[in-house]
DSSP file (Angstrom, degrees, kcal/mol; ACC not computed):
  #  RESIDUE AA STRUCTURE BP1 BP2  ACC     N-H-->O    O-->H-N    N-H-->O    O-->H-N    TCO  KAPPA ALPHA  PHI   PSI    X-CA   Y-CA   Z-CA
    1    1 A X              0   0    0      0, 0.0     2,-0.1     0, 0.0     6,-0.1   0.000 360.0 360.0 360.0 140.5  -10.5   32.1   -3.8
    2    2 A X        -     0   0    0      5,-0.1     2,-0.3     4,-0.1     6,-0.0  -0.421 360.0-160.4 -74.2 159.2  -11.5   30.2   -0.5
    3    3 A X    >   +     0   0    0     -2,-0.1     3,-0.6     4,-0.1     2,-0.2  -0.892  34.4   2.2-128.6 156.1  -13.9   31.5    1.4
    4    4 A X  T 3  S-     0   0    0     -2,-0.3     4,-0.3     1,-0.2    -2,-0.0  -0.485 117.9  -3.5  90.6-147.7  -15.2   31.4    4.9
    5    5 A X  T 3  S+     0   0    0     -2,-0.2    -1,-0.2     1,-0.1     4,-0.2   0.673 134.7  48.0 -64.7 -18.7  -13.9   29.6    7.8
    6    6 A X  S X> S+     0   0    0     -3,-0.6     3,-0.8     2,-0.1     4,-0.6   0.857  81.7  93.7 -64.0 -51.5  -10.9   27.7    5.4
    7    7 A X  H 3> S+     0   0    0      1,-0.3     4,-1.5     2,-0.2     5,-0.3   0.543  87.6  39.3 -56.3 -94.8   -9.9   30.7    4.0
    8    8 A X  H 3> S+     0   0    0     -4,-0.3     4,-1.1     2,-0.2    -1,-0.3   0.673 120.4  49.1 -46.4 -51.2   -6.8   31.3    6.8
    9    9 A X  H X> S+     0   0    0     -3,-0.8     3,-4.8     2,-0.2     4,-1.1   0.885 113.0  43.3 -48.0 -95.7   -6.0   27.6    6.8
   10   10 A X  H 3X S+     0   0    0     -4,-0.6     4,-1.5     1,-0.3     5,-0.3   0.721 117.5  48.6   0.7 -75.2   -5.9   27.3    2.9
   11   11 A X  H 3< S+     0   0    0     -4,-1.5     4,-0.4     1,-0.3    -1,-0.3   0.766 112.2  49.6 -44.7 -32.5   -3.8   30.7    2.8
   12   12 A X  H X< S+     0   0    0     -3,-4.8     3,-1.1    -4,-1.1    -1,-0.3   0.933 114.5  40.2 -93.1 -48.5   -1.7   29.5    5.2
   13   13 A X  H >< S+     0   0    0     -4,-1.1     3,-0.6    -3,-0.3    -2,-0.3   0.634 112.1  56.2 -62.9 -27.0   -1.0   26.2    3.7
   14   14 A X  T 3< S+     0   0    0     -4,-1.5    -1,-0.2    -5,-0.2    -2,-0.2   0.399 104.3  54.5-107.7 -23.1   -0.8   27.7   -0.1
   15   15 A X  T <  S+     0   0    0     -3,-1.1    -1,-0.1    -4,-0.4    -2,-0.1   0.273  94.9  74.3-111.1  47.8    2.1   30.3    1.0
   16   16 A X  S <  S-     0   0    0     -3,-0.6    -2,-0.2     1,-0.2    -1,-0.2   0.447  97.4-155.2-119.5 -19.4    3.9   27.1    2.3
   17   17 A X        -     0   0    0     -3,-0.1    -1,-0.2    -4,-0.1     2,-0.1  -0.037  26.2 -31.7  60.6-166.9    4.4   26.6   -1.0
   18   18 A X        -     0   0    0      1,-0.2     3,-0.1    -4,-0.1     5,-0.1  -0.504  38.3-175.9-105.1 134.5    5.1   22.7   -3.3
   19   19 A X        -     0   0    0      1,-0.5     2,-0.2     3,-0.2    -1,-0.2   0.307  55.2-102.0 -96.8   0.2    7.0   20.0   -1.0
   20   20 A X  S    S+     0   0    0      2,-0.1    -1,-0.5    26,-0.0     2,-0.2  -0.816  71.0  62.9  65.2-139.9    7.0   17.6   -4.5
   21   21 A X  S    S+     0   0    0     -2,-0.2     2,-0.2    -3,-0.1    24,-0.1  -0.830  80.5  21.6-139.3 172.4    4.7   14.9   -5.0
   22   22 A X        -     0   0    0     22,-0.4     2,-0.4    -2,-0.2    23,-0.2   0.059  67.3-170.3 -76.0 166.4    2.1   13.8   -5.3
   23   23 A X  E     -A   44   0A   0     21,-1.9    21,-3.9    -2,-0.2     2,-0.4  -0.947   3.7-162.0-120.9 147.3    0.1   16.9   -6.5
   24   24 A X  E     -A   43   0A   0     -2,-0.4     2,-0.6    19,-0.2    19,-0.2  -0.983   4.4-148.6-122.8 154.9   -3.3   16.9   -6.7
   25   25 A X  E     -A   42   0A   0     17,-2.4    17,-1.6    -2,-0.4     2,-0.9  -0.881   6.2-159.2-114.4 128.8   -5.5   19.5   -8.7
   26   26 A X  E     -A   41   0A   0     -2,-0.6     2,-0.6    15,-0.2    15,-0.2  -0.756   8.3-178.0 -97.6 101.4   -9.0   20.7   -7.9
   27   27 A X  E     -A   40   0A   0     13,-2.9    13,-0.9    -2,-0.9     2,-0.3  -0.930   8.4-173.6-126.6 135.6  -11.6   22.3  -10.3
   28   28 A X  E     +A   39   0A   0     -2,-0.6     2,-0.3    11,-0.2    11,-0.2  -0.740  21.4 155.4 -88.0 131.1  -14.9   23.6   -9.5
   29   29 A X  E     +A   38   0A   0      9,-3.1     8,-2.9    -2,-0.3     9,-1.8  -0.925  12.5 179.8-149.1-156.4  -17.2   24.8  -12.8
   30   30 A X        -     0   0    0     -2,-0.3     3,-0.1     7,-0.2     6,-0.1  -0.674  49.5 -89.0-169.8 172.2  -21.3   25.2  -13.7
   31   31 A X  S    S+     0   0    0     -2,-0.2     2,-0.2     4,-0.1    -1,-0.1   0.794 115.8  22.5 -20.3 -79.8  -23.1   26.2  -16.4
   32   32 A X  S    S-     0   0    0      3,-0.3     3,-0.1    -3,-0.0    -1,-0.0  -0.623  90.5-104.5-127.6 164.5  -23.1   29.6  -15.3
   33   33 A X  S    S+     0   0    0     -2,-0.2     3,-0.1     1,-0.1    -1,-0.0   0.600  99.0  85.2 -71.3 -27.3  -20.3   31.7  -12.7
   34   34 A X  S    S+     0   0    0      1,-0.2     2,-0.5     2,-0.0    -1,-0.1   0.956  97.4   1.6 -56.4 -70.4  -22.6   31.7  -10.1
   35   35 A X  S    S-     0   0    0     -3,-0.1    -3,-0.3     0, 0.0    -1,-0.2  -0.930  74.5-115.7-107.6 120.3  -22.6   28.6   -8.0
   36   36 A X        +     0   0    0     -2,-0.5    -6,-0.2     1,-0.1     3,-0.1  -0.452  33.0 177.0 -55.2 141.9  -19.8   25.2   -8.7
   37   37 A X        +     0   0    0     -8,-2.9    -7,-0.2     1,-0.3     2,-0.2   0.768  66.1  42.7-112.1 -55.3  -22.4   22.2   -9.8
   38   38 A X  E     -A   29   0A   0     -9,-1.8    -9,-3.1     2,-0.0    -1,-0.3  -0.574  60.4-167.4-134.4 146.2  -19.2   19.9  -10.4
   39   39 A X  E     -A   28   0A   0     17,-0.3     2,-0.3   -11,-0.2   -11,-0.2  -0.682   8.3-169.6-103.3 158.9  -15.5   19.0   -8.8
   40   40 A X  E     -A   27   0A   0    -13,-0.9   -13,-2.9    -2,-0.3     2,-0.4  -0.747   1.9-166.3-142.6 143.1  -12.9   17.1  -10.6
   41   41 A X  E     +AB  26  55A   0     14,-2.1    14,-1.2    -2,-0.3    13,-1.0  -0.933   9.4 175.2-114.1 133.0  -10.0   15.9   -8.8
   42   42 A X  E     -AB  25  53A   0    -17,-1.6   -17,-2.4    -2,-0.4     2,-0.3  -0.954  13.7-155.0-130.1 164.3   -6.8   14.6  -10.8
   43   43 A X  E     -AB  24  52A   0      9,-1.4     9,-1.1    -2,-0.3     2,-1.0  -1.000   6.4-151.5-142.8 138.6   -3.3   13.5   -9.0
   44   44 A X  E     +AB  23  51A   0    -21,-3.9   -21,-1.9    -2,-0.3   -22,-0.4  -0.860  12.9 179.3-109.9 122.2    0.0   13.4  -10.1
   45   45 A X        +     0   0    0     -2,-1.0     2,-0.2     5,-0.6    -1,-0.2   0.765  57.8  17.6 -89.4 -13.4    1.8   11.2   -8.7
   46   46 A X  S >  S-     0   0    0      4,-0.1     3,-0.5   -24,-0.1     2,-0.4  -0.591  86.0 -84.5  26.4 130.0    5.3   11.3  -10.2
   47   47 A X  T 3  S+     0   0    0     -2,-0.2     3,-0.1     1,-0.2    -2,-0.0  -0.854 123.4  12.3 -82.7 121.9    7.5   13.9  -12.3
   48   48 A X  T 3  S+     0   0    0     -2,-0.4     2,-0.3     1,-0.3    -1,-0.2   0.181  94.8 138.0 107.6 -30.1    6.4   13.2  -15.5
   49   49 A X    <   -     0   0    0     -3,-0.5    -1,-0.3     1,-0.1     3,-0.1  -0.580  57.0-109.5 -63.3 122.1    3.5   11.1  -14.7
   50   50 A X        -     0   0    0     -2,-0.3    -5,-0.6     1,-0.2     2,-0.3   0.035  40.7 -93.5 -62.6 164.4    0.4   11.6  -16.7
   51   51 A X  E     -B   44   0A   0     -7,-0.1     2,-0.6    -9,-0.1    -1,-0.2  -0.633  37.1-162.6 -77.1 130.9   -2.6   13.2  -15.0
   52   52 A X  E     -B   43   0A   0     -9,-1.1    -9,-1.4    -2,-0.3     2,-0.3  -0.936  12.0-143.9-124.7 117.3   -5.1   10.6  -13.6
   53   53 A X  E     -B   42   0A   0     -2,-0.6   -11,-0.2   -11,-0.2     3,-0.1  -0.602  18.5-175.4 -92.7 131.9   -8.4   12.0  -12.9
   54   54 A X  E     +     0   0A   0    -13,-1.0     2,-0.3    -2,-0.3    -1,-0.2   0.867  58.3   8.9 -90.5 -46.9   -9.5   10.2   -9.8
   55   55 A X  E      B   41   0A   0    -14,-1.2   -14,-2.1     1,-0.1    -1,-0.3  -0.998 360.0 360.0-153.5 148.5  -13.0   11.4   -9.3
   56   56 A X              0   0    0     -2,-0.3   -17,-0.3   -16,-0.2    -1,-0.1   0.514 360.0 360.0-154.9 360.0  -15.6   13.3  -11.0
């Protein structure tokens, strides 16, 4: 979940719910649960359209 000073923005934006696309997806991991070491971003751009990981 976000945290901090995004958190109300995010929330606000997230019960605004999917306009269509593109979508992007965001994942955080680690090692361990404590702290994210790594992002990956993918975007879809399309219905149907394979996942294209843009940056990692």
């Amino acid at each position: 979940m976000a945290q901090g000073q995004y958190k109300k923005l995010l929330m606000k934006k997230v019960r605004k719910g999917r306009k269509g696309y593109p979508i992007a997806t965001v994942a955080f991991y680690s090692p361990d649960n404590t702290i994210a070491t790594k992002l990956v971003c993918g975007i879809i751009e399309t219905e149907g359209a394979e996942l294209e990981l843009m940056k990692k």
